[in-house]
N, C-alpha and C positions, 0 to 999 in steps of 0.2 A: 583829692587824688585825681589825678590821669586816668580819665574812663577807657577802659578796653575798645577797642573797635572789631578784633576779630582779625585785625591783618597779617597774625602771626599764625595763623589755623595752618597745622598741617606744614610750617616750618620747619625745619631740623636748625637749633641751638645745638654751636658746640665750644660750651664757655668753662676757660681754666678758671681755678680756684674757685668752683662753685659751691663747695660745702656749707660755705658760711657767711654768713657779710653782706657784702654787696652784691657780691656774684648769686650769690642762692636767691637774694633778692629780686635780681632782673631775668634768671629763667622759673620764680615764681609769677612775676608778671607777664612774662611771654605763657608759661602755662595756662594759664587762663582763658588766653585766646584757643588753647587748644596742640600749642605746639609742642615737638620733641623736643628733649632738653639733652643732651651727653653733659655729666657732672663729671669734668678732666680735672680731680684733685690727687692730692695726696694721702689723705686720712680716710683712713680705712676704718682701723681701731680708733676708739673712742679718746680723747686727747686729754691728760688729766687738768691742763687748765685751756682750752678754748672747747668750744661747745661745736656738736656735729658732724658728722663723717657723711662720705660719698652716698651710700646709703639711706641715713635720713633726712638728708634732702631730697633722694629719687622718692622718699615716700610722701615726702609735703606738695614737691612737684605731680605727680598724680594725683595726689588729693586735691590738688587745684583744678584738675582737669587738661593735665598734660601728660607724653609720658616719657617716663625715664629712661636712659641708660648709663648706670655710673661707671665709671672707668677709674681704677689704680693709675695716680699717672702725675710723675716728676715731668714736669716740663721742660728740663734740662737731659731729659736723656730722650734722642733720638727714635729710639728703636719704641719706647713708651709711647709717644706721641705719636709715630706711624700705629701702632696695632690698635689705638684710640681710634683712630681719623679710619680705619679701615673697618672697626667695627661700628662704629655710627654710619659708615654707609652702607653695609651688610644688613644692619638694622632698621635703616628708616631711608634707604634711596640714593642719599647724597647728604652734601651741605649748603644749607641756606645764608646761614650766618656763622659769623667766628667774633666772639667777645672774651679778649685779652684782659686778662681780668686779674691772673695770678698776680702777684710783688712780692718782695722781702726791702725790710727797711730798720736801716740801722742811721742815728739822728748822731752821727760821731763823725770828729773830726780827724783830718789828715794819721798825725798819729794815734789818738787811740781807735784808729779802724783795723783793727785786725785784716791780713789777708787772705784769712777765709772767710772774711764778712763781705769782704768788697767780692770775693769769687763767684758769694753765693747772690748778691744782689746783682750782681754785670748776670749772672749764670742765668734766676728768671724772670728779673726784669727786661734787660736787652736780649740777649741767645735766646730763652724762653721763649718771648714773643716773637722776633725773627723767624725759628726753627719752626713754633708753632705755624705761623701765617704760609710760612714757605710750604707746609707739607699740605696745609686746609687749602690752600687757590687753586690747584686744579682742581678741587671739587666745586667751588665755588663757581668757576669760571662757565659753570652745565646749569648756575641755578639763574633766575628768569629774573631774582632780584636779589645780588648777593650783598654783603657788608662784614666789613671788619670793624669792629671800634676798639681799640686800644680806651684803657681807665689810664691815662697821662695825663700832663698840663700841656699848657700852652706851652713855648719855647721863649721862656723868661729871660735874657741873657744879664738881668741886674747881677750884679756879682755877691750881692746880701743874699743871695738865693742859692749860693756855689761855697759861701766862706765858712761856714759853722757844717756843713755835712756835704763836701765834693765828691765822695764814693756814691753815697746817695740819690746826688741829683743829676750823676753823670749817668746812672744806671734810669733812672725813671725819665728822661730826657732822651734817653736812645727808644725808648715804646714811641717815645714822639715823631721822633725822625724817622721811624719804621712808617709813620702815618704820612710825613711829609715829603716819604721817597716812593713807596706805595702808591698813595692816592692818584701822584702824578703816571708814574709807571701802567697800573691800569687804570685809569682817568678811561670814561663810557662802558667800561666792563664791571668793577668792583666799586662799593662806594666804600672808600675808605674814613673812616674820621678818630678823632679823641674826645675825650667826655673826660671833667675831670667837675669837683664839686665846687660852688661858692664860699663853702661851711664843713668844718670838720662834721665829719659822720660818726655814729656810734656803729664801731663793730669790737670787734675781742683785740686787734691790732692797738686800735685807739685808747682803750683800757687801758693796755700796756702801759703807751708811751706815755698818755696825760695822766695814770693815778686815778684813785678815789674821786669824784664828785667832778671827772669831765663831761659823764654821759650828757649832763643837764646843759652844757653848753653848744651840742652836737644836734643834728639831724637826724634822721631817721633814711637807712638805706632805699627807703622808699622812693625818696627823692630820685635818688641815682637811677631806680629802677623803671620811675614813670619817664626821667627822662630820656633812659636809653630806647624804652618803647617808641618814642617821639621819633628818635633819628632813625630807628631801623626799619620804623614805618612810612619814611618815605622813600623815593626809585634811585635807583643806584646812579645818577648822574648827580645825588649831591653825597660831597665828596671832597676831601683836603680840608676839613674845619676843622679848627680845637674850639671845641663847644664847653659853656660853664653850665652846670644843670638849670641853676637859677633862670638864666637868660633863654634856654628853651625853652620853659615849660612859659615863661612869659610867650615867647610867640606862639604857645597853643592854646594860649587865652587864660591861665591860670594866671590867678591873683591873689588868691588866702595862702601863705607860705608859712602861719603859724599848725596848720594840720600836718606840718612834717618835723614841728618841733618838738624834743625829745620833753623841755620842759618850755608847752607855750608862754613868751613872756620873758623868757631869761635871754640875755645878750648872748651871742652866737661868735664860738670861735672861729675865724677868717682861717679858709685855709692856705697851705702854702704854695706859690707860686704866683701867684694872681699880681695886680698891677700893683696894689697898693705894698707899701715897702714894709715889713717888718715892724721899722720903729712908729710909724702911724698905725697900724693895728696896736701896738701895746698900748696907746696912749688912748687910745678908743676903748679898750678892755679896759683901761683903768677910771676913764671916766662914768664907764657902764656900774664900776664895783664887783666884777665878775667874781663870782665864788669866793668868799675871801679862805685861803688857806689858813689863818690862823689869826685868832683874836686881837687886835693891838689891845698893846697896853693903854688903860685908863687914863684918860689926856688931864685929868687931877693930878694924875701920882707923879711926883718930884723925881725928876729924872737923873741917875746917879752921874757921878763926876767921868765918869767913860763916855757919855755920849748916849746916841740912842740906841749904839753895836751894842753896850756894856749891857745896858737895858733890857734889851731884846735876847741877851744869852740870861739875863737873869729870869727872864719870863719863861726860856726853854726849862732851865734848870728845874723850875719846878713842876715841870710840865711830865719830866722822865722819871721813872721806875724802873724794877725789874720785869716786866711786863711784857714794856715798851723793849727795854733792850732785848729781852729773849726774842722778839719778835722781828727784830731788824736786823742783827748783829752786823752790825760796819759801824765803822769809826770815819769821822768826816773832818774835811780840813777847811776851812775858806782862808782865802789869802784876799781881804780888802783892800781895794785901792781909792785913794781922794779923800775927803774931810776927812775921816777916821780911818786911815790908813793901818793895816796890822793880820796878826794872822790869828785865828782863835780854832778850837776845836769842836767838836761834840761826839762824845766815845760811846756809840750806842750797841758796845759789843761786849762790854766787862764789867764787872757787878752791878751796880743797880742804875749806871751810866754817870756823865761827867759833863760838863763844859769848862772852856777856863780860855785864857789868852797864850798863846805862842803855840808852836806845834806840840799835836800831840804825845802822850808817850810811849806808842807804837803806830806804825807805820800806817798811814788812813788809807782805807779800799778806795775814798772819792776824794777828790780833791776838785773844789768850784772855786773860780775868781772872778771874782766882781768889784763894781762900786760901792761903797759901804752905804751908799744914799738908795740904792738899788737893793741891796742886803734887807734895808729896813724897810722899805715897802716892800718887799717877798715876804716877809715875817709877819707885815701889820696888813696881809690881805689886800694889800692896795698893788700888787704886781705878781701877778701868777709867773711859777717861777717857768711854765710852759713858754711862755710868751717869753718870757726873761732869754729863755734859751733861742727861742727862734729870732729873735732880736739879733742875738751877740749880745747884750748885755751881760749875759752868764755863761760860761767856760765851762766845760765837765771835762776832766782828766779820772778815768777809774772805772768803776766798775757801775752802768748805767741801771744795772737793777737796782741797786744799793740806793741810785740817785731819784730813783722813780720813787722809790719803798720812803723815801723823805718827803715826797709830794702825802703821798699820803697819809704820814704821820700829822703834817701841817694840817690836813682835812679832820682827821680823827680827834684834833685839838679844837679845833673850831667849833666842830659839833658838841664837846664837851665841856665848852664855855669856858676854855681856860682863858 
């Protein structure tokens, strides 16, 4: 880890979404030094599925040796984020720093994006941070070494990076452009930059999206947190970078990069945006063997007259109870396309479940289309369907929790050697 230097002593942090994640992570590293933190989240009350509120973070931040101010506070509403910004200088001086931190992220495409999905991602992804920065710089502009960092990417314009979630990348794309219109704008006043990671992280977000058994492939926020110490700690004439965490903490001389892994040793899922494309990350997950989601069939056993789709549904069939169904309830559709072209089901909503060929017999919440060659490596653990989906090789029309709660059936099979 990134040893403390003390430069943040006596700092004022004022960083959104810090309850949990990466945010709580990088004003527990700045605490250390000694600095003020303002925790600008939402959760107040205890969340019945992510872990932490405004609160017991301001207590982990003091127990680190900083100290707290949590603040109630939607990013998207004006008057919120004034009475924030006015009592962190009431409380501690001024501001030193602003770390853009909050997001919402929804991995859907053109139409199945709702448009209260894309409202609420434009809302604290881009306005959020916009609104936020606009109302933090004049405090800023009084501090001796001020900094914004936006948690964005670089500005990718590959179009594999726009075609399977364009609400998504348009919203976390504008944090960027805040940094590349910013930075210039007060270029020897404010150092502006973005931070985004080399490796998916483990936070309550990432659970979500990747299912059961992604933490092992992920990082630890830590990363994130020694690297934003890195750029905050140095003088506000550097400035306009989209920085990768990996590639900082290299230039401050760190080299052991298994001490941030969540399981040292396991191959590491790529995150999105970075140079490399989509379908070369899969092909590198596949070579690594990453987490296989579900047991292939035994390369003895005589493969039936359907192929290896027929196969692979007879593998599920035995695989489901009523257990399994009461636990998932959605009904699934895949529409294959190539060598074994066809449509088959899996009904994990009505008595003790089903599979079969052609659509099902009530109307499916998910509905995924793929290559049926692609189908059977998702099944036989040779292509995570995570990767499948940021690819483009995998389609999801329906209902995305449904399609998550599949990832994780695949894992909970896996584990029990079916």
């Amino acid at each position: 880890m990134l040893q403390n230097t003390g430069k943040l002593a006596g700092c004022t942090l004022f960083i959104t979404g810090a309850s949990r994640g990466i945010g709580k992570a990088i004003a527990l590293k700045a605490a250390r030094d000694g600095a003020n933190i303002v925790i600008a989240a939402k959760t107040a009350e205890p969340h019945p599925k992510l872990p932490g509120t405004i609160y017991t973070a301001a207590q982990e931040v003091e127990a680190a040796g900083g100290k707290a101010l949590p603040c109630v506070v939607d990013i998207r509403d004006e008057r919120q984020v004034g009475d924030a910004v006015q009592k962190a200088v009431d409380a501690f001086g001024g501001i030193d720093i602003l770390v853009n931190n909050a997001s919402a992220i929804s991995l859907t495409g053109t139409l199945e994006t709702p448009m209260k999905k894309v409202d609420l991602m434009l809302g604290i992804n881009l306005r959020g941070t916009y609104l936020t920065s606009k109302l933090v710089i004049p405090h800023l502009l009084k501090s001796r070494n001020p900094h914004i960092l936006n948690l964005s990417p670089p500005l990718n314009l590959n179009p594999v990076w726009f075609k399977n979630h364009t609400a998504y990348t348009m919203a976390k794309y504008g944090m960027s452009m805040c940094v590349l219109g910013m930075a210039e704008e007060f270029r020897g006043q404010i150092a502006i930059n973005a931070l985004w990671p080399k490796t998916a992280i483990q936070t309550a977000a990432m659970d979500m999206l990747g299912g059961e058994g992604v933490g092992k492939q992920c990082r630890k926020a830590d990363i994130i947190a020694d690297a934003a110490y890195a750029i905050l700690s140095r003088p506000k004439d550097y400035t306009g970078h989209f920085l990768v965490d990996e590639d900082i903490l290299r230039e401050q001389g760190v080299r052991e990069f298994e001490q941030y892994a969540i399981q040292p040793g396991h191959p590491l899922l790529p995150d999105f945006f970075l140079d490399e494309t989509p379908e070369s990350l899969v092909e590198k997950m596949e070579q690594h063997g990453a987490t296989p989601a579900f047991k292939p069939p035994s390369s003895s056993a005589t493969p039936t007259s359907g192929g290896p789709v027929e196969s692979t549904f007879d593998v599920i069939k035995g695989a489901i109870n009523e257990d399994v169904v009461k636990s998932t309830q959605g009904i699934y559709q895949f529409d294959l396309s190539g060598e074994h072209t066809g449509v088959w089901f899996l009904d994990l909503k009505n008595g003790s479940g089903s599979v079969g060929q052609g659509e099902p017999p009530a109307k499916a919440d998910v509905v995924m289309k793929m290559d049926s060659s692609d189908f059977s490596k998702m099944f036989s653990g040779k292509l995570k369907p995570t990767m499948a989906f940021m690819s483009g090789k995998l389609k999801i029309k329906g209902d995305m929790t449904l399609a998550i709660k599949l990832e994780k059936l695949m894992n909970r099979m896996n584990k029990a050697k079916l």
